[in-house]
Rosetta silent file (secondary structure, phi, psi, omega in degrees, C-alpha in Angstrom):
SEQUENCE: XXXXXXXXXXXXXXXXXXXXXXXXXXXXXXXXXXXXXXXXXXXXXXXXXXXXXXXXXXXXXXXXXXXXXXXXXXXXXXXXXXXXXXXXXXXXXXXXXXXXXXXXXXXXXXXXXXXXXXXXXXXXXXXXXXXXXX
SCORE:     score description
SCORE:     0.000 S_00000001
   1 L     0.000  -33.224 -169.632  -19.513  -10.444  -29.885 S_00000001
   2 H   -53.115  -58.760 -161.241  -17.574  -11.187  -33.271 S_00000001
   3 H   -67.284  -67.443  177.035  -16.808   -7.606  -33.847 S_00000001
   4 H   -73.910  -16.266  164.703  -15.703   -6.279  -30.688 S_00000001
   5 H   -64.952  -51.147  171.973  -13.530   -9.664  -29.686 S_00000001
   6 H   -72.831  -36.413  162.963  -11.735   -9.080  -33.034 S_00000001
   7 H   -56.127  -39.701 -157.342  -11.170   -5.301  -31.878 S_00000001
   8 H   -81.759  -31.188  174.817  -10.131   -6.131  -28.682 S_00000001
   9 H   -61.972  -53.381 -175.078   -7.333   -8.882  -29.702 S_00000001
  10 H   -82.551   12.280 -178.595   -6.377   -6.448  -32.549 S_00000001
  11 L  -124.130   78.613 -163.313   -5.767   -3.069  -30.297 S_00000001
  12 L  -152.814  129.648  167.920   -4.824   -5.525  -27.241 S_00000001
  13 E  -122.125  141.338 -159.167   -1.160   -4.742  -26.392 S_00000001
  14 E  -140.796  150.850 -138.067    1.186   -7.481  -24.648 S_00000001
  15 E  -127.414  115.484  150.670    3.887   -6.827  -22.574 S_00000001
  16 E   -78.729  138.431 -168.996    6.442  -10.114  -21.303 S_00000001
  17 E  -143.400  143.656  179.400    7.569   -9.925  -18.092 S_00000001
  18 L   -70.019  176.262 -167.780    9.671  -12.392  -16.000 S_00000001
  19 L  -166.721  158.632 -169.837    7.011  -13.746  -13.731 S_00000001
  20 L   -88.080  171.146  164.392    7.044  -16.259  -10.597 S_00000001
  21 L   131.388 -168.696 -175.907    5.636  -19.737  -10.679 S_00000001
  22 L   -77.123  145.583  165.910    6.859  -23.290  -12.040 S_00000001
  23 L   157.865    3.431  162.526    9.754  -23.437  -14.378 S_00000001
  24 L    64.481  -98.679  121.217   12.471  -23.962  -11.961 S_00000001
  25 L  -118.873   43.181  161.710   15.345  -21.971  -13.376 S_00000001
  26 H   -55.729  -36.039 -153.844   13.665  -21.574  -16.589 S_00000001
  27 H   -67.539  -34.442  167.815   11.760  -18.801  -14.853 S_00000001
  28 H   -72.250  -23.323 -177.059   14.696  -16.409  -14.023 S_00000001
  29 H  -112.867   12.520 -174.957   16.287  -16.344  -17.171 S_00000001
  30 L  -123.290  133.526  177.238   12.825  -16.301  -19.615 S_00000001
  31 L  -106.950  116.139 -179.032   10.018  -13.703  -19.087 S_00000001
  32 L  -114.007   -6.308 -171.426    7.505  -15.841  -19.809 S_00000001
  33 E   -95.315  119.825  168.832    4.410  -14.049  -18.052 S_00000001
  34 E   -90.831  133.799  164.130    2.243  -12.176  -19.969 S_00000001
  35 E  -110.701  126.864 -150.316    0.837   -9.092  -19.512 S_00000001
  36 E  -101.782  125.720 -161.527   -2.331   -8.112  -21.822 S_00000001
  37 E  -126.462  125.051  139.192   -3.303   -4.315  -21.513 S_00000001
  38 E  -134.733  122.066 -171.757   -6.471   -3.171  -23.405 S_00000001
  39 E   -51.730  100.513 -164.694   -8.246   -0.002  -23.642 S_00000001
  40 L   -65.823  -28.074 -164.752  -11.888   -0.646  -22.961 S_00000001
  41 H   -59.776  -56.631  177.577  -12.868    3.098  -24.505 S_00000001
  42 H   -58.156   -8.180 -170.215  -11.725    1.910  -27.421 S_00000001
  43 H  -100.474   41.553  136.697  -13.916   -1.109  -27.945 S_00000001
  44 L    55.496   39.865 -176.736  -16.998    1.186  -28.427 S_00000001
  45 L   -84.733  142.029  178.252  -19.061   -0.808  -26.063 S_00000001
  46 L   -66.624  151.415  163.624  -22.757    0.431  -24.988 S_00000001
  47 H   -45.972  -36.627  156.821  -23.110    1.592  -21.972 S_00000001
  48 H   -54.870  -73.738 -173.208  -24.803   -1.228  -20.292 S_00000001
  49 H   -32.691  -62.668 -148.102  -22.197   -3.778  -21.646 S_00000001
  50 H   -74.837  -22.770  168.019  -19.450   -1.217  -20.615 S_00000001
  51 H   -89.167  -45.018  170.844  -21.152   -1.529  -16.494 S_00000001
  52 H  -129.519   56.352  130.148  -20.772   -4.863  -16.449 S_00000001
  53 H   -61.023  -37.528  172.830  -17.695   -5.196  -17.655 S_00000001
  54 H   -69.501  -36.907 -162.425  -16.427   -3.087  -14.776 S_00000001
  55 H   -77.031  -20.814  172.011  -18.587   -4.811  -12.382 S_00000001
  56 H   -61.429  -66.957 -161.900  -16.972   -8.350  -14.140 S_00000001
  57 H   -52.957  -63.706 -158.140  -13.270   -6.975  -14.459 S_00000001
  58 L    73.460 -122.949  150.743  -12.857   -5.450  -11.061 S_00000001
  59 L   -97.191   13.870  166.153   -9.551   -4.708  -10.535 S_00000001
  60 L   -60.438  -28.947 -176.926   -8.448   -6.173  -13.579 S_00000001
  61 E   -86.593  152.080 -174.668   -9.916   -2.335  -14.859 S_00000001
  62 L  -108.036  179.740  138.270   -7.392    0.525  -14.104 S_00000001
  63 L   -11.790  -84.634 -178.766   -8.562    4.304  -13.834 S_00000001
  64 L   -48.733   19.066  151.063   -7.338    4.994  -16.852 S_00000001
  65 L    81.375   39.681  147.330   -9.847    2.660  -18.192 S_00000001
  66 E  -123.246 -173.882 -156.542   -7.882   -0.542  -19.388 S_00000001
  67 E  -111.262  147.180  178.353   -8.257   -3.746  -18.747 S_00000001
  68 E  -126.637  148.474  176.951   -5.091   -5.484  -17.812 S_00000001
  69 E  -134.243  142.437  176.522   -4.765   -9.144  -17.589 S_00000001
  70 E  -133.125  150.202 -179.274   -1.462  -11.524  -16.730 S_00000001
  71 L  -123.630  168.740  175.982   -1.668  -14.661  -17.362 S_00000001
  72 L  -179.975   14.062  164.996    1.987  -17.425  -15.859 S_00000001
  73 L   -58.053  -19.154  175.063    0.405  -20.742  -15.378 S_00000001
  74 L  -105.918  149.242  139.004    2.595  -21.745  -18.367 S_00000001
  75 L   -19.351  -65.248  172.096    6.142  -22.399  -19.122 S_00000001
  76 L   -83.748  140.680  162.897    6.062  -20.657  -22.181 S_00000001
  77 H   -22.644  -60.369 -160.137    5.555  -17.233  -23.848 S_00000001
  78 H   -63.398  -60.296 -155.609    2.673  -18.887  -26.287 S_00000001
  79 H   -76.021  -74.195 -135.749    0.402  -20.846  -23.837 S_00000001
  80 H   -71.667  -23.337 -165.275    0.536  -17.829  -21.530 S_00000001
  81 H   -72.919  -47.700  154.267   -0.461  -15.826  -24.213 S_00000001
  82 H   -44.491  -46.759  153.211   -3.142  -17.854  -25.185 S_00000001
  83 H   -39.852  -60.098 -152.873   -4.361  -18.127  -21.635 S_00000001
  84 H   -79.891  -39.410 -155.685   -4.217  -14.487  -21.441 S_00000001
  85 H   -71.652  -51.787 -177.490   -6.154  -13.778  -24.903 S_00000001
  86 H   -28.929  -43.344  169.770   -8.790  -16.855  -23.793 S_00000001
  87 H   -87.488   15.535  137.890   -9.742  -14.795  -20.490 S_00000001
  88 H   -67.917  -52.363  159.654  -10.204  -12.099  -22.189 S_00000001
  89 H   -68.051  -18.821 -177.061  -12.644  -13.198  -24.828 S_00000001
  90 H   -89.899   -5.758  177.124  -14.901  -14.937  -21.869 S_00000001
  91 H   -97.859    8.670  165.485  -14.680  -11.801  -19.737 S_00000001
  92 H   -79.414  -84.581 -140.755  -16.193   -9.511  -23.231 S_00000001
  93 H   -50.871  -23.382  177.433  -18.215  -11.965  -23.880 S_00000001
  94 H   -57.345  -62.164  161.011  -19.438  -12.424  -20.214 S_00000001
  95 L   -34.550  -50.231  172.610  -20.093   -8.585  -20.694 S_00000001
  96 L   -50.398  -31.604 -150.428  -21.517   -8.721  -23.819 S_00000001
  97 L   -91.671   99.715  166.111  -24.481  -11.357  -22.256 S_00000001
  98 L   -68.986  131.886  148.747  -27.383   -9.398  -20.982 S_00000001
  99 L    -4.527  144.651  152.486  -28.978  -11.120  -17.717 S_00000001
 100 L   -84.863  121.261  176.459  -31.887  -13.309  -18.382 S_00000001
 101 L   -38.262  119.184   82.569  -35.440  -11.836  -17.236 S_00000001
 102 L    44.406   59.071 -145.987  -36.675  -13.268  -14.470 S_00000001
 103 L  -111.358  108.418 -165.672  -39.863  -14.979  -15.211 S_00000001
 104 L   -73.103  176.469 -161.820  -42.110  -15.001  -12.058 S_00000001
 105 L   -97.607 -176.265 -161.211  -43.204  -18.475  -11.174 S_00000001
 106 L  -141.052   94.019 -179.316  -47.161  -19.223  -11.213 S_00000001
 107 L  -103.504  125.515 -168.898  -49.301  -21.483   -9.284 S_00000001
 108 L   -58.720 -161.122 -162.108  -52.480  -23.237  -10.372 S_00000001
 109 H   -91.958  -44.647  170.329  -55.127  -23.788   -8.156 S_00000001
 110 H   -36.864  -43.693  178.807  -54.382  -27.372   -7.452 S_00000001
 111 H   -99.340   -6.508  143.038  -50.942  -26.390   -6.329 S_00000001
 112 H   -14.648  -75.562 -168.717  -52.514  -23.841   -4.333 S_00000001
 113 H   -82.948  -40.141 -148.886  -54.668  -25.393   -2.470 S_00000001
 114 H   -75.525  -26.528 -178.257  -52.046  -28.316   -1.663 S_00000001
 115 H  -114.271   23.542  167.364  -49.745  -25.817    0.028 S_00000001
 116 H   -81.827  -76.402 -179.305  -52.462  -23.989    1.964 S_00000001
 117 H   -29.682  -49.070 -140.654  -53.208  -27.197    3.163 S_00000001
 118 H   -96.207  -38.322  178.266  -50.257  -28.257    3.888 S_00000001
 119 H   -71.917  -44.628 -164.125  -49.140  -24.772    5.931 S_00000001
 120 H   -74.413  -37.397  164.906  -52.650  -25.343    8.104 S_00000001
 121 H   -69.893  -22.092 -164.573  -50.956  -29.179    8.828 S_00000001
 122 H   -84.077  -47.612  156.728  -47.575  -27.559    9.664 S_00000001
 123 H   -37.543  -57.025  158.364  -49.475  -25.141   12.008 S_00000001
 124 H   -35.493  -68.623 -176.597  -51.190  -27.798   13.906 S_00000001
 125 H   -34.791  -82.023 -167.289  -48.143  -29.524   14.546 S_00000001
 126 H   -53.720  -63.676  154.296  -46.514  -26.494   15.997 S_00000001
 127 H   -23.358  -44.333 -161.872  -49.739  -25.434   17.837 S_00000001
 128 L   -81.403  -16.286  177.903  -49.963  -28.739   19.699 S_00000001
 129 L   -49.767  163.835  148.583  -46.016  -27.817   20.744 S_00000001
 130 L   148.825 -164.184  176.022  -46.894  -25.515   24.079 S_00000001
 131 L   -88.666  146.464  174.750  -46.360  -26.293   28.172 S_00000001
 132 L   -80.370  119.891  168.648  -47.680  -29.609   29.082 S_00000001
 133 L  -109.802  163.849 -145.640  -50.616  -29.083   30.910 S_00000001
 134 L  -108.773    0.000    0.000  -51.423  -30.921   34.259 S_00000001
């Protein structure tokens, strides 16, 4: 993750833009919303990694293969920026993560028998259910 987080920050190009939200009329005269463009191609990612990042990203990915992010929950240039780089490293690293296997579950005999049993009591019940007859 080390490698390609530090690529992606250092090719990562960021674009200020005025941007709606609180700031009252801070907001009209500062472009404080950032927009964070990076080139996914360029981060040499395996193919796996590189599916579900798209399948992560969504429409955060463009055609042209970059990832764009805005961030404008903050006042300021910095915190949005930060914001901006911060979702960025958790959606590599989210990418980066293979799934965990699946490990099927296993039941001794003991827990077996107890829900055999238990389906054969449930059945009863539901048997005894019917038209009342006269």
């Amino acid at each position: 993750m080390g490698r390609i987080a530090d690529r992606a920050l250092e090719i990562a190009e960021e674009k200020f833009v005025a941007g709606s939200g609180p700031g009252g009329q801070n907001v009209n005269k500062v472009a404080t919303t950032v927009q964070l463009r990076v080139d996914v191609f360029a981060l040499g990612l395996d193919p796996e990694a590189f599916a579900r990042l798209k399948e992560i990203a969504g429409s955060k990915l463009t055609k042209s293969g970059e990832l764009l992010i805005a961030a404008n929950e903050y006042r300021t240039q910095d915190q949005n920026r930060e914001a901006a780089r911060t979702r960025l490293l958790a959606i590599l690293d989210q990418a980066l993560t293979p799934p965990r296997k699946r490990k099927k579950s296993r039941l001794n005999r003991v827990g077996k028998v107890k829900r055999l049993k238990a389906k054969k009591e449930r059945g009863a019940v539901k048997a005894s259910r019917g038209p009342v007859k006269l």
